[in-house]
C-alpha positions as CSV (number, residue, x, y, z in Angstrom):
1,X,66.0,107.1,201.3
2,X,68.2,104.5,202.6
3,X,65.8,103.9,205.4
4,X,63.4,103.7,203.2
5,X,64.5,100.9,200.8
6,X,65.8,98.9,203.9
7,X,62.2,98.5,205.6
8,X,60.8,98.1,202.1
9,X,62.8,94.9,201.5
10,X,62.5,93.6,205.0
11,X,58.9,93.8,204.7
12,X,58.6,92.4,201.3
13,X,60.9,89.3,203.0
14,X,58.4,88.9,205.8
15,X,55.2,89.0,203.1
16,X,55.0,85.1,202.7
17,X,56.0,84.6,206.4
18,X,53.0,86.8,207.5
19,X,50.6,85.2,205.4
20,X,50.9,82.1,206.5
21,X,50.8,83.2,210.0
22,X,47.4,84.6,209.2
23,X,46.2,81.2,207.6
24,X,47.2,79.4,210.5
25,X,45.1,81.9,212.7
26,X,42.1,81.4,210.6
27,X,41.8,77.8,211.4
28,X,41.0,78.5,215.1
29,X,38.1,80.9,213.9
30,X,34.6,80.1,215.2
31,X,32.3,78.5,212.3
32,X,29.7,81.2,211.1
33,X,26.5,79.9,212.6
34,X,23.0,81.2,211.0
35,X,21.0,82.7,213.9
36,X,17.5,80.7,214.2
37,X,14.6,81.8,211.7
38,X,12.7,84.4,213.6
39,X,9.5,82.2,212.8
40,X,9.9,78.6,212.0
41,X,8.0,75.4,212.5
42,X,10.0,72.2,214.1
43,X,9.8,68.8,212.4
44,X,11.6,65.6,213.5
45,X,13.6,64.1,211.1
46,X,14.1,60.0,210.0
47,X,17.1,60.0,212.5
48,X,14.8,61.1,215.4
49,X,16.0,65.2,215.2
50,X,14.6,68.3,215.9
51,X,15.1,70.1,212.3
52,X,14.0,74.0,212.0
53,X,11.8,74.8,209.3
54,X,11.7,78.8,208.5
55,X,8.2,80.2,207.8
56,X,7.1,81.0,205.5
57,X,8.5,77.6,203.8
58,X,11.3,79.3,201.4
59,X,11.8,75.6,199.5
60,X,13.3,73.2,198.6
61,X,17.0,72.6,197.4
62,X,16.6,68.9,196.4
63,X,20.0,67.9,194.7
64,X,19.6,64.4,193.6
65,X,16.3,64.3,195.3
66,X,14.5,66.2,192.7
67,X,12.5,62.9,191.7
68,X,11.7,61.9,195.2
69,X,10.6,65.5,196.1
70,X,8.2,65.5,193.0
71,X,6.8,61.9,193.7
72,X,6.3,62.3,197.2
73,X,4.7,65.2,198.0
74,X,2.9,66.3,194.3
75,X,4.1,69.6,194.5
76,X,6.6,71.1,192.2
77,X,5.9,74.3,193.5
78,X,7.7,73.7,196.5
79,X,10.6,73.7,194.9
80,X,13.2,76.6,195.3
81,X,12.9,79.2,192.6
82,X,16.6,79.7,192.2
83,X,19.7,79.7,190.8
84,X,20.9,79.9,187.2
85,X,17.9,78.5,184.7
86,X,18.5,74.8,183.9
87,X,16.6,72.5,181.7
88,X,16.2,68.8,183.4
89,X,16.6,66.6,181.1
90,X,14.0,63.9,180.3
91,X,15.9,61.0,181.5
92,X,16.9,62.2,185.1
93,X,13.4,62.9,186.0
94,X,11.5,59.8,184.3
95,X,7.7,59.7,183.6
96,X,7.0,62.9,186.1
97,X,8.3,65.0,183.5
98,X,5.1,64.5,181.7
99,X,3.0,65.1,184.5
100,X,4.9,68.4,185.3
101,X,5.8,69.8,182.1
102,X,8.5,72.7,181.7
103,X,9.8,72.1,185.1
104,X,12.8,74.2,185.6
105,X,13.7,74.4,189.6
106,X,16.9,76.4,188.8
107,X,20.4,74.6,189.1
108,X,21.7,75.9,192.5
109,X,25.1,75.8,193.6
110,X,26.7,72.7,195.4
111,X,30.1,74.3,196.5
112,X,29.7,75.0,200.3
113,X,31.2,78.8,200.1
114,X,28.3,79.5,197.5
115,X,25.5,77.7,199.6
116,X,25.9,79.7,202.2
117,X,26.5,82.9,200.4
118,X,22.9,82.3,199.1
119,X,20.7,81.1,201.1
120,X,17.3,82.8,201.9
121,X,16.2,80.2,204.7
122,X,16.0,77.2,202.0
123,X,15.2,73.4,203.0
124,X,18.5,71.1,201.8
125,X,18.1,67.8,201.3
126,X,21.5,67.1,200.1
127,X,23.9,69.2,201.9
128,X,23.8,67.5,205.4
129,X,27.3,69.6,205.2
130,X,25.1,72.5,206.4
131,X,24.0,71.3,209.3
132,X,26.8,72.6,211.2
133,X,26.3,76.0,210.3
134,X,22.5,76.0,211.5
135,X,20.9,75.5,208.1
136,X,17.7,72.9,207.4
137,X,19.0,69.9,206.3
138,X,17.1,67.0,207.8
139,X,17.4,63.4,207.3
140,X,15.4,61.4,204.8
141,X,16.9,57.8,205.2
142,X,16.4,56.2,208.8
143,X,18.4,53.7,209.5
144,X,17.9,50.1,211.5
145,X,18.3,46.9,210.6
146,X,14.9,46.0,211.8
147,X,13.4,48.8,208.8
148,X,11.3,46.5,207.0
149,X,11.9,47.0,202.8
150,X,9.7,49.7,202.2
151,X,10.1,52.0,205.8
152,X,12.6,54.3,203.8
153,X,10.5,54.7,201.3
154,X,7.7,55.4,204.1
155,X,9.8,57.9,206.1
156,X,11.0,59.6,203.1
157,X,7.3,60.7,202.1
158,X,6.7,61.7,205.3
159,X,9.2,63.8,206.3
160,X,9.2,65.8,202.6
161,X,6.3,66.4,203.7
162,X,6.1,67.4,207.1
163,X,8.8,69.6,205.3
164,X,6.2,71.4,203.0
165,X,3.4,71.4,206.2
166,X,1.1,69.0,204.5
167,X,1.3,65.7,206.8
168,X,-1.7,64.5,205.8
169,X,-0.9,64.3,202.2
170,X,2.7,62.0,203.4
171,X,-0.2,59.8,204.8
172,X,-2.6,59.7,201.8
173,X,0.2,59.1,199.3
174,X,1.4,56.0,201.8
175,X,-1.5,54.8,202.0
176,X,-2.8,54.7,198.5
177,X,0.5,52.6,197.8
178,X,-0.2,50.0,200.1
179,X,-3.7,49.7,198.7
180,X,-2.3,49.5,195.4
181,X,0.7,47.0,195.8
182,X,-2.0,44.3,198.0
183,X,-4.3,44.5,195.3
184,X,-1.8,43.8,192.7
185,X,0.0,41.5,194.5
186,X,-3.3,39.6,195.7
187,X,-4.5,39.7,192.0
188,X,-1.2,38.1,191.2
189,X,-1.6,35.0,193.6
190,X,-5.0,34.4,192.6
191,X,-4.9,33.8,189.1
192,X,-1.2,31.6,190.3
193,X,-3.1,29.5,192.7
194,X,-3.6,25.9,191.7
195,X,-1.4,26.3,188.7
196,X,1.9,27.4,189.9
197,X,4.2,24.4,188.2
198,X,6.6,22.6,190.4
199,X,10.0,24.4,191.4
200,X,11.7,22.6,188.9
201,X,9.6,23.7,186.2
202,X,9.8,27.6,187.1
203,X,11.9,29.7,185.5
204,X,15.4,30.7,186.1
205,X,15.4,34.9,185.8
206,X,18.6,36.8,186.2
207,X,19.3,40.9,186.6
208,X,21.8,41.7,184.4
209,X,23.7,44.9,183.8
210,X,25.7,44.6,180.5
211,X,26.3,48.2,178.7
212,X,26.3,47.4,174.9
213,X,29.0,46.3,174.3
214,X,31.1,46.6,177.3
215,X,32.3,43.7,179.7
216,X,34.4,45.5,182.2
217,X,30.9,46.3,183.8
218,X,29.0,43.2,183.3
219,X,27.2,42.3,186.4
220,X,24.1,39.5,187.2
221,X,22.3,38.7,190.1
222,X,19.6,35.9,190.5
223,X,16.0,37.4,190.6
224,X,14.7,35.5,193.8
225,X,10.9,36.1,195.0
226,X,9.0,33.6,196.9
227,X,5.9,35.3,195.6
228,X,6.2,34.0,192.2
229,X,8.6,30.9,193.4
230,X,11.8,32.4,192.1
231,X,15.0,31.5,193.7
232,X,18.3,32.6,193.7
233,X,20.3,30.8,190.8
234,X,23.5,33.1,191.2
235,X,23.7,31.7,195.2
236,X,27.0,30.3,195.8
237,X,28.8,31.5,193.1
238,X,30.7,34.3,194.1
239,X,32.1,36.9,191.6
240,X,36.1,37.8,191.7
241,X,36.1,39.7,188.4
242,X,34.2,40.4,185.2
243,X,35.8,37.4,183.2
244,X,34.5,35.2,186.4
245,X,31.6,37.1,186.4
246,X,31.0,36.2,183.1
247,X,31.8,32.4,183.7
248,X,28.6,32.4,186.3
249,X,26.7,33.6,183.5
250,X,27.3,30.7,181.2
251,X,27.1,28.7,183.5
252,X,23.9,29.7,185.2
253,X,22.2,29.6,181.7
254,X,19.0,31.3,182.3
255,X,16.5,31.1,180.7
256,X,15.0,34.9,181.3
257,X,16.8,37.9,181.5
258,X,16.4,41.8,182.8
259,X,18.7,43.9,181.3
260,X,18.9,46.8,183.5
261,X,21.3,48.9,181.5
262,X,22.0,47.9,177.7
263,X,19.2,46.9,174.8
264,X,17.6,43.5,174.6
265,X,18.2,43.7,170.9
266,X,22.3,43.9,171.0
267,X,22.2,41.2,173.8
268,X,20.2,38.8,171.6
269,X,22.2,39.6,168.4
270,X,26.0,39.2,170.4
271,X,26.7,36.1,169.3
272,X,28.8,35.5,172.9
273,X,25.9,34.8,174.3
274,X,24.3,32.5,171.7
275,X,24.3,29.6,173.6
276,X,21.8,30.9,176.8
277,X,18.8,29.2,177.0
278,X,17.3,32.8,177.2
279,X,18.9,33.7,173.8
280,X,17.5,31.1,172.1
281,X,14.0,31.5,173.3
282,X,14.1,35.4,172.8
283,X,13.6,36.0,176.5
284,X,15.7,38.7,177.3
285,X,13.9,42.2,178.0
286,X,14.7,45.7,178.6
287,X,14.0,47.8,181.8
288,X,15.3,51.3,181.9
289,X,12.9,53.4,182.8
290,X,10.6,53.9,185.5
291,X,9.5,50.0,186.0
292,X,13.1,49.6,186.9
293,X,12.3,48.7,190.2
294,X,14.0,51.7,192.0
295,X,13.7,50.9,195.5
296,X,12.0,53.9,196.7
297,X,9.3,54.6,193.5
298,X,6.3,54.7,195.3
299,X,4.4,55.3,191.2
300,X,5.8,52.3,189.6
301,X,6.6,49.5,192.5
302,X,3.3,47.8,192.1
303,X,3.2,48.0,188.3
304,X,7.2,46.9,187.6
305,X,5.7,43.8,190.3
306,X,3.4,42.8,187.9
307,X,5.2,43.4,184.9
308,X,7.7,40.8,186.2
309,X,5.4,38.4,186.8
310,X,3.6,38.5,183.7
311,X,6.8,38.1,181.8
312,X,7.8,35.1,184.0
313,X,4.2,33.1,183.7
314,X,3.1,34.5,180.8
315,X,1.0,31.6,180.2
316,X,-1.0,31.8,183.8
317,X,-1.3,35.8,183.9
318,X,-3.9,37.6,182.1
319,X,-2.2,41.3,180.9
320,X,-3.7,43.1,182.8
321,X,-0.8,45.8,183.5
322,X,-2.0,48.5,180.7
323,X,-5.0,48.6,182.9
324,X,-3.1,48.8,186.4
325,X,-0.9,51.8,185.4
326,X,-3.7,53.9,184.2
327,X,-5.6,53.4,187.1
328,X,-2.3,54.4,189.2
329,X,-1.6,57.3,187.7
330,X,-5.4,58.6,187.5
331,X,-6.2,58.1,190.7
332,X,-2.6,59.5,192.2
333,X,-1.6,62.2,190.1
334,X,-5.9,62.8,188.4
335,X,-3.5,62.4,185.2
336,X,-4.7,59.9,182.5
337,X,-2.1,57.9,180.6
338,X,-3.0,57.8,176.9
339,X,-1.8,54.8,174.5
340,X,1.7,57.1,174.2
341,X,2.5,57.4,177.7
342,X,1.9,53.8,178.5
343,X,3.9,52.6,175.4
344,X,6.5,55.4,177.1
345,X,6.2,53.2,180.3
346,X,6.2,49.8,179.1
347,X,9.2,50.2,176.7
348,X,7.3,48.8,173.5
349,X,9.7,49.8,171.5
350,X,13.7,48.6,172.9
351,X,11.2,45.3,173.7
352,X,9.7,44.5,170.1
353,X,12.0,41.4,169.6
354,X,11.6,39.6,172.6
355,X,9.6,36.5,172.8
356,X,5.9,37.3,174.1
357,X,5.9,41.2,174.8
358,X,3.2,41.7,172.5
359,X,1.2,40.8,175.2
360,X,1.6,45.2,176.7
361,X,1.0,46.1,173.4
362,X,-2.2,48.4,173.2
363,X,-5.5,46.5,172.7
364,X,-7.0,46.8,169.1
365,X,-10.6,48.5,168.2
């Protein structure tokens, strides 16, 4: 009995001692690798690399690609059919949740021990963590700096869909959004030729992020475009803080404003900013949803373009935007944009007090 108790306490002793020696061993264990897909289909990625695709195509696990998967290859179906139901809300997937109603691609799990634990051959496009242990995860971004501004946008669409095996949908979608943003932005310098006013005379437009309310986040940044004669007004005054930040504000005065987070209607009614030339002419406008101007939006790029410019020369410009999303939209997606959705789009409603927006309001009779 003696013996007994003696190696019962000398093991319980060594317990803690021997479990750390097994930790330690575990950290020069091999990587579980995934063996190659039996059948599979290679693809080169936006970084130049070879990227395995299991066939049959299992899907897509798009994590904050979701929108861009949607947009860019027109088929919701190729997204993954997994994980615990989920309801997206409106908000994170803009507009396209009209066009695909009821979509519900599951809420699949980001943790790296669950990921691997579940996959069935799946595509990730926001795990580039899985690389490593032989998974599809290919690259969507190249990078360069001699990309022009719209090659990632360009590389993205293709490679989603080199992805889902329908390359010449990639090239279709490309090219109907270069048709669309020359004809828009051709349109644009037409009805501005011979009438542009001097530089002087042109308006001063700032970005501006100002949550309602809240200056700790307050941010502006000159709108410059030497397609509609804009420069930069914020050049040369550097920002060191929000209270400086503020300071270039004031005294950049301008005299239009696009509020990229916060409502026009608080900004024009806070009386701290009374004294802006944009205040006082009711030339402050909201843009939060899709004509946003998100870098990559292949949908709304030409229409937020000439949104812009109609709001900046609203005397030169005909409104012709109503018009130009429709046809996007129909021609892109063969969905037609009734007076809701375009009211959706255009933001009629968080816009009714500023000066001239009347102008996207739906034509009468």
């Amino acid at each position: 009995m003696f013996l007994f108790y003696r190696f019962f306490r000398e093991f319980i002793w060594l317990c803690p001692f021997a479990a750390v020696g097994f930790l330690a061993l575990t950290l020069f264990r091999p990587a579980p690798v995934f063996p190659k897909p039996v059948q599979f289909r290679i693809i080169t990625d936006a970084m130049g690399e070879k990227v395995f695709i299991p066939q049959p195509f299992q899907g897509f696990i798009p994590g904050w690609y979701l929108f861009d998967v949607l947009q860019k290859t027109h088929r919701p179906e190729a997204l993954a059919k997994v994980g615990s139901s989920r309801s997206w809300p409106t908000e994170r997937l803009g507009f396209i949740y009209y066009i695909y109603p009821g979509l519900n691609p599951g809420a699949f799990p980001n943790d790296l021990e669950s990921i691997l634990a579940n996959d069935r051959g799946y595509v990730y496009l926001a795990h580039s963590e899985v690389r490593r242990f032989g998974l599809a995860a290919p690259s969507l971004m190249p990078v360069g700096r001699s990309l022009g501004a719209d090659d990632p946008m360009f590389s993205m669409t293709r490679v989603l869909n080199d992805i889902a095996d329908q390359s010449g949908q990639g090239e279709i979608i490309i090219e109907l959004f270069k048709r669309e943003m020359s004809w828009v932005e051709s349109g644009v310098e037409i009805e501005l030729t011979g009438v542009l006013p001097p530089a002087k005379r042109r308006p001063r437009a700032l970005s501006m992020v100002c949550p309602d309310g809240d200056w700790t986040r307050l941010w502006g940044s000159g709108m410059a475009d030497s397609r509609l004669g804009l420069i930069d007004i914020s050049s040369g005054l550097v920002a060191t803080g929000r209270e400086s930040d503020v300071e270039r504000i004031l005294s950049m005065n301008p005299d239009l404003i696009i509020l990229r987070v916060g409502t026009a209607e608080v900004f024009l009614n806070d009386p701290r900013w009374q004294g802006l030339e944009a205040v006082r002419r009711r030339r402050v406008y909201t843009n939060i949803t899709d004509l946003n101007g998100y870098t990559y939006d292949l949908d709304n790029i030409p229409g937020a373009y000439r949104w812009l410019a109609e709001l900046v020369y609203p005397d030169l410009l005909q409104p012709r935007l109503r018009h130009i999303l429709r046809s996007h939209y129909l021609n892109s997606y063969q969905f037609y944009l009734n007076d809701f959705y375009l009211d959706f789009l255009l933001q009629l409603d968080l816009n009714s007090g500023s000066s001239g927006y009347s102008r996207f309001e739906r034509l009468s009779g």
